[in-house]
ZAMARGU-4260 file (C-alpha; in steps of 0.2 Angstrom, whole numbers, plus 5000, padded with zeros to 4 digits):
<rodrens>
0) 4951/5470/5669 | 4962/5468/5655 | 4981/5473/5655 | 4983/5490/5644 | 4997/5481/5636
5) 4987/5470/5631 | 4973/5481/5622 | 4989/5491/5612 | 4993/5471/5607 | 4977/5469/5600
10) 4976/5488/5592 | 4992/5481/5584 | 4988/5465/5578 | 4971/5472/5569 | 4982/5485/5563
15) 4994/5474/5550 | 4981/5463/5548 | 4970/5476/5538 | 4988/5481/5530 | 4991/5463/5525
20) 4973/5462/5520 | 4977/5478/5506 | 4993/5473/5502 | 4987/5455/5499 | 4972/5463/5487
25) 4986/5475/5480 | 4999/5460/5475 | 4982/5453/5467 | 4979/5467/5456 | 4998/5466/5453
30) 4997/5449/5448 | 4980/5449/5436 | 4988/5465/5428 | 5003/5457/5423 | 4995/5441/5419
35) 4984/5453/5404 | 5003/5462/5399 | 5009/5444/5396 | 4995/5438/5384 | 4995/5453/5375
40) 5015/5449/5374 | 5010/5434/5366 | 4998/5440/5354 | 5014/5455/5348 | 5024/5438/5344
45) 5012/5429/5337 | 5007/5444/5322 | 5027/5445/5323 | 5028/5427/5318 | 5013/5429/5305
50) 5020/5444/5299 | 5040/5437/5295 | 5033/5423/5288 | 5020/5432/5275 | 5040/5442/5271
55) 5051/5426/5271 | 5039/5417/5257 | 5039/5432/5243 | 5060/5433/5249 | 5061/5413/5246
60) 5053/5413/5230 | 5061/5429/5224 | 5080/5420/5230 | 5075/5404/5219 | 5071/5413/5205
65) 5086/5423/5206 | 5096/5406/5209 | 5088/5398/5194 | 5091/5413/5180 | 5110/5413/5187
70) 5109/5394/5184 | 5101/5399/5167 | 5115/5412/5164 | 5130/5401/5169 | 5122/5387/5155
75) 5121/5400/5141 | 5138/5407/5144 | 5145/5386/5143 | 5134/5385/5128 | 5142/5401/5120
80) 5160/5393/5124 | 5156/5378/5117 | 5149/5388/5101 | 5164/5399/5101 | 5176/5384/5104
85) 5167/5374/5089 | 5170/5388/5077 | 5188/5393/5080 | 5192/5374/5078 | 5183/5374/5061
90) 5193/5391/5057 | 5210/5382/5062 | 5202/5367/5049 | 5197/5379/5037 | 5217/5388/5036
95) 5223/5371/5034
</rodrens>
């Protein structure tokens, strides 16, 4: 018959083959489970991107606005010099 050796060979063989079978379905599960955490990864940054870019246009508009009165407040003040130049030359003309 067959060698008692041999029979614990084959006990051992099936052995890690059913533990490589549940390890193989476990790194599957693994796999699929992390492939699900990923997408849902991308979805966080793709409402992140949605979200910062609904901000950054109200921010945009509100900096140009704030950039155009400072440009509308630093044309009244050289208006106002000019003014205020005009009028103490046509004082210095009036002394005269």
């Amino acid at each position: 018959m067959t060698d008692p050796a041999q029979i614990i060979l084959f006990v051992v063989i099936g052995i890690l083959a059913v533990v490589l079978l549940a390890l193989g379905v476990q790194v599957f599960f693994i796999l699929r489970e992390l492939r699900q955490t990923v997408s849902k990864a991308n979805k966080v940054l793709d409402n992140t991107g949605a979200i910062t870019e609904s901000v950054s246009r109200p921010l945009s508009s509100l900096s140009s606005l704030a950039m155009g009165i400072k440009a509308g407040s630093r044309i009244m003040n050289f208006f106002k010099r000019e003014k205020k130049v005009r009028q103490d030359k046509e004082s210095k003309n009036g002394e005269q």
